[in-house]
C-alpha positions in Angstrom: -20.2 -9.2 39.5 -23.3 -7.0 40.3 -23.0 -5.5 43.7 -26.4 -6.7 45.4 -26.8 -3.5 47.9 -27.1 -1.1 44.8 -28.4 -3.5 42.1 -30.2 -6.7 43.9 -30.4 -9.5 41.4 -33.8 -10.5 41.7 -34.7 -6.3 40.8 -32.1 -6.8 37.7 -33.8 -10.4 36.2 -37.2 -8.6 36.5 -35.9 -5.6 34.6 -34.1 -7.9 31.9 -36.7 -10.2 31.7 -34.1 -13.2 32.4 -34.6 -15.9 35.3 -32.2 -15.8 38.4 -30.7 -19.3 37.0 -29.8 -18.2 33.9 -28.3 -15.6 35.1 -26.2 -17.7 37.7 -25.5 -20.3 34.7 -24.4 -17.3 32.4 -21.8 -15.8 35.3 -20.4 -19.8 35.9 -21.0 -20.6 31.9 -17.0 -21.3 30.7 -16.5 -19.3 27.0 -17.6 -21.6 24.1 -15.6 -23.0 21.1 -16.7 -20.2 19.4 -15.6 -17.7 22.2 -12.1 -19.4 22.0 -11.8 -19.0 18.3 -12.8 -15.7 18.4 -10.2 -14.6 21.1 -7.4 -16.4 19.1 -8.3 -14.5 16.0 -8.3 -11.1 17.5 -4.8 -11.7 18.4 -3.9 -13.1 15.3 -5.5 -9.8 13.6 -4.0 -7.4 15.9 -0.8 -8.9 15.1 -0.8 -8.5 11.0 -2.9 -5.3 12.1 0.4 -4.2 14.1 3.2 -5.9 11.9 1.6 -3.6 8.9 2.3 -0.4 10.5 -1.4 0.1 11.4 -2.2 0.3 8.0 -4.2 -3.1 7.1 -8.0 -2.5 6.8 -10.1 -6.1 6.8 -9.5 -7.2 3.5 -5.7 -6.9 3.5 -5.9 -8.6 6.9 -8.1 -11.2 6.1 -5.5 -12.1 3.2 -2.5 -12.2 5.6 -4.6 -14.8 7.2 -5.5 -16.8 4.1 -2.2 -17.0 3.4 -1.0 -18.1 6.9 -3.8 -20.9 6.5 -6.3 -19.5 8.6 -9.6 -19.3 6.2 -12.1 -17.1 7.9 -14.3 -14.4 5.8 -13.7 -10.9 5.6 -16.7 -9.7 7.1 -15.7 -11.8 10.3 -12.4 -10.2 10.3 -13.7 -7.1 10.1 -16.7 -7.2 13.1 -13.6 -8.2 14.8 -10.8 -5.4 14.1 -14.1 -3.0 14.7 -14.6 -4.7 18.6 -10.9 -4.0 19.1 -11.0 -0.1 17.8 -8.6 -1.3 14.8 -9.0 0.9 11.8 -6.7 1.5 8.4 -5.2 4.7 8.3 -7.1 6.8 6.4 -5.9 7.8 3.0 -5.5 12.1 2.6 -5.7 12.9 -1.2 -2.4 13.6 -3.5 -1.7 16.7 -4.9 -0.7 17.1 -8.5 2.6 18.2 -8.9 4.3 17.5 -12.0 5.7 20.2 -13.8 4.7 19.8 -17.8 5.5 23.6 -18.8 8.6 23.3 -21.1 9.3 23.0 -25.2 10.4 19.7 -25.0 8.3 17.0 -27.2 5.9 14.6 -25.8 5.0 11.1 -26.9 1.8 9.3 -27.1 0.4 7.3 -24.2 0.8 3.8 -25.0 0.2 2.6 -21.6 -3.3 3.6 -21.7 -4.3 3.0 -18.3 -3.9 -0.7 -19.3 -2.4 -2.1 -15.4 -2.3 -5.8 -16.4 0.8 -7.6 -17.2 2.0 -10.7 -17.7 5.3 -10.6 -17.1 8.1 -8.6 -15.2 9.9 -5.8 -17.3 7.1 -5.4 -19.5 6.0 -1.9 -18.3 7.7 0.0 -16.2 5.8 3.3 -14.5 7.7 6.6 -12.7 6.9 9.8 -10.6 8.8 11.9 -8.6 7.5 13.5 -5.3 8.3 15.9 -2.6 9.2 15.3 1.1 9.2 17.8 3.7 12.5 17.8 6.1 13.5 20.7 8.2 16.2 21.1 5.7 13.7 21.6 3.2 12.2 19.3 0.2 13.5 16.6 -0.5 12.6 14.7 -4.1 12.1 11.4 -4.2 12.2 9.7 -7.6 10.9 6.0 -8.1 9.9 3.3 -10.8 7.8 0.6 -10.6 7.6 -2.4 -11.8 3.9 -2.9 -13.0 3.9 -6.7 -12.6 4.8 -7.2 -9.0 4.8 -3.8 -7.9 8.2 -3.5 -6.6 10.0 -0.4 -6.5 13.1 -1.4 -8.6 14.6 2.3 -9.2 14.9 5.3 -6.5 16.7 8.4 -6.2 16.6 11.4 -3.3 17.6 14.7 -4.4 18.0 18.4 -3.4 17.9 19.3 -6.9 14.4 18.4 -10.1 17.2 18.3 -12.5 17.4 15.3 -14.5 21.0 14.4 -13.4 19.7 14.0 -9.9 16.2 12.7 -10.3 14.9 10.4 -13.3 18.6 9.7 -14.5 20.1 7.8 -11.5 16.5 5.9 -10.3 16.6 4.3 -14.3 20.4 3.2 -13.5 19.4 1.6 -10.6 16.1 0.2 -11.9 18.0 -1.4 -14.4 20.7 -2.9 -12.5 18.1 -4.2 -10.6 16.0 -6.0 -13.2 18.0 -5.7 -16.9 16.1 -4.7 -19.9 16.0 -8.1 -21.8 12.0 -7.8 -23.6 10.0 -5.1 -25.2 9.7 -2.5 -22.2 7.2 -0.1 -22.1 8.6 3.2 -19.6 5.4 5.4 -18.3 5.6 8.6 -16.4 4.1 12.0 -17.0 5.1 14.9 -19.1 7.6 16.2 -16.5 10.7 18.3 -17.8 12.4 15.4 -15.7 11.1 12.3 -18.2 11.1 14.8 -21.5 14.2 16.5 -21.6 17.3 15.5 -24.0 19.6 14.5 -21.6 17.2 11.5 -20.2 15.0 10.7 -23.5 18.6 9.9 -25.1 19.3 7.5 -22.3 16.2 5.6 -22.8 16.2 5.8 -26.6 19.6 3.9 -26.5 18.1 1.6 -25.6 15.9 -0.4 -28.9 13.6 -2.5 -26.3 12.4 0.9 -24.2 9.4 2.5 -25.7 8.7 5.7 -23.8 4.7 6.7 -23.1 3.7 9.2 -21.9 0.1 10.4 -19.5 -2.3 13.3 -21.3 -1.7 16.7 -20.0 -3.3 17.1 -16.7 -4.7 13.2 -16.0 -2.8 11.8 -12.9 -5.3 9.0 -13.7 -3.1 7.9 -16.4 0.2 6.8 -13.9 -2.5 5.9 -11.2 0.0 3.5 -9.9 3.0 5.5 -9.2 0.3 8.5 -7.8 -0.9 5.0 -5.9 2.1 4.8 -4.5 3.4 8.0 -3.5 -0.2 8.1 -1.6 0.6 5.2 0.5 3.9 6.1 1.1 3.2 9.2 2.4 -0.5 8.0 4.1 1.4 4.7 6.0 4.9 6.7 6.3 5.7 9.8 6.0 2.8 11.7 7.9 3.4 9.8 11.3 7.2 11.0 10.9 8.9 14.9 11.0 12.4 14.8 9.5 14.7 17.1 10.5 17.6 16.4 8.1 17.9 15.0 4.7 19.7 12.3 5.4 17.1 11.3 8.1 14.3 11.3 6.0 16.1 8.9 3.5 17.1 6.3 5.6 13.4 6.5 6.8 12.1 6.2 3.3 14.8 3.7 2.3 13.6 1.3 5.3 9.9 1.4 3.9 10.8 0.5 0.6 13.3 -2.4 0.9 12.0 -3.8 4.2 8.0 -3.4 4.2 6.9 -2.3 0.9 8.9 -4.5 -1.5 8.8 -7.2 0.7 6.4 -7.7 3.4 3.2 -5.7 2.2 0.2 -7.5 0.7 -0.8 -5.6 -2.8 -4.1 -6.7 -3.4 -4.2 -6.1 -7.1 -1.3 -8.6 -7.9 -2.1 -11.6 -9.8 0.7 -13.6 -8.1 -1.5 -15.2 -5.0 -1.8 -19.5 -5.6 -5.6 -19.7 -7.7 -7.6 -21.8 -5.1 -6.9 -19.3 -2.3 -7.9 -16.1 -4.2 -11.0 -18.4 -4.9 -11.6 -19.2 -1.8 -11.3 -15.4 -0.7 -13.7 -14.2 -3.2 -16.6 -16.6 -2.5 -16.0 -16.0 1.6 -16.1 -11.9 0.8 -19.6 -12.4 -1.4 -20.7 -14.8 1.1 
């Protein structure tokens, strides 16, 4: 309450233009429905906020919602994560790093930038990145399925060789999730995905059809570059590793216990028709 010896009440109403009883009715006034509403949904918010790592902006938030049957528009959610400072990390831009220079062939992109499928184990995508440990780099393999966006192969590694990167991620990835359908396997032109030892692998198999992005378009595996930028922009950047093995148990409890579980990936199909609906009329709205 205004203290009346340095700001009388009858100076401040003139000032504001208000009457002394409205301002007495405002200070005695108990919060509306409204109010109320609003103060449970900031919680509700700051709790999906939190539970994502601080990495939900509104519309991943206002899904989480949806979904918990709470239907309130986005650009509600959002004037309230803005009054409570809550803000998505922002994203740093990826670095190109695959390393295309060898004699090895290439095959043709069949992929095509062409992200929607109907079904899981129809097209498979893979990258390999680099993690910083006090140990030095560690490489971090993965493949994706496109469908649901799981990570269903991994590998860490000291070494790029084959052996130790793409080779054991596609054993896991297909214990994981069997090859039993025409499979399409993207990745770049990396000596990793083109040499001998892992094209014969995938060519045993007659269902995998290899594809391949043009030379110097990280465009064309946007999802595993997606990925690798997420990982690194919710994950890695707010930790410093001092060993190897640290760093993969850090990375392994992102994948298997938010990522592949928990987080909301707003380009999958998979969410029930009538909500998605309901979402997209409230964020046009």
């Amino acid at each position: 309450m205004a203290n009346d010896s340095i700001f009388p009440i009858e100076k401040m109403c003139k000032v504001l233009k208000v009457s002394r009883s409205s301002y007495y009715s405002w200070l005695t006034r108990k919060p509306g429905k409204r109010d109320i509403e609003n103060c449970d949904l900031s919680d509700r918010i700051k709790k999906i906020y939190e539970s994502s790592k601080k990495t939900y902006g509104s519309p991943r938030v206002t899904i989480a919602l949806l979904e918990n049957g709470v239907h309130v528009s986005r650009p509600r959610v959002a004037r309230l994560m803005k009054q409570q400072n809550l803000q998505s990390i922002i994203r740093k831009k990826w670095i190109v790093t695959t390393d295309s220079r060898h004699n090895y062939p290439v095959v043709e992109n069949k992929l095509n930038r062409d992200f929607n499928v109907t079904r899981t184990g129809q097209v498979w995508v893979s990258d390999i990145t680099y993690i910083k440990t006090s140990q030095g780099w560690l490489y971090l393999t993965v493949i994706i399925d496109l469908y649901d966006r799981k990570v269903i192969g991994w590998s860490f590694s000291r070494s790029l060789k084959a052996a130790c990167t793409t080779i054991p991620a596609w054993r896991m990835a297909i214990r994981n999730r069997p090859i039993t359908q025409v499979l399409i396997f993207h990745s770049d032109r990396g000596i990793q995905y083109a040499c001998n030892d892992f094209k014969n692998i995938l060519s045993s198999n007659k269902l995998v059809e290899r594809s391949m992005s043009r030379k110097g378009d990280p465009w064309d595996n946007a999802v595993a570059e997606s990925f690798f930028k997420t990982l690194k922009v919710e994950h890695i950047y707010h930790n410093s590793y001092k060993t190897f093995r640290e760093a993969e148990l850090s990375v392994f409890e992102y994948i298997e216990t938010w990522y592949n579980v928990n987080r909301i990936h707003t380009t999958i199909k998979t969410s029930i028709k009538n909500k998605k609906e309901i979402l997209l009329n409230q964020l046009v709205a």
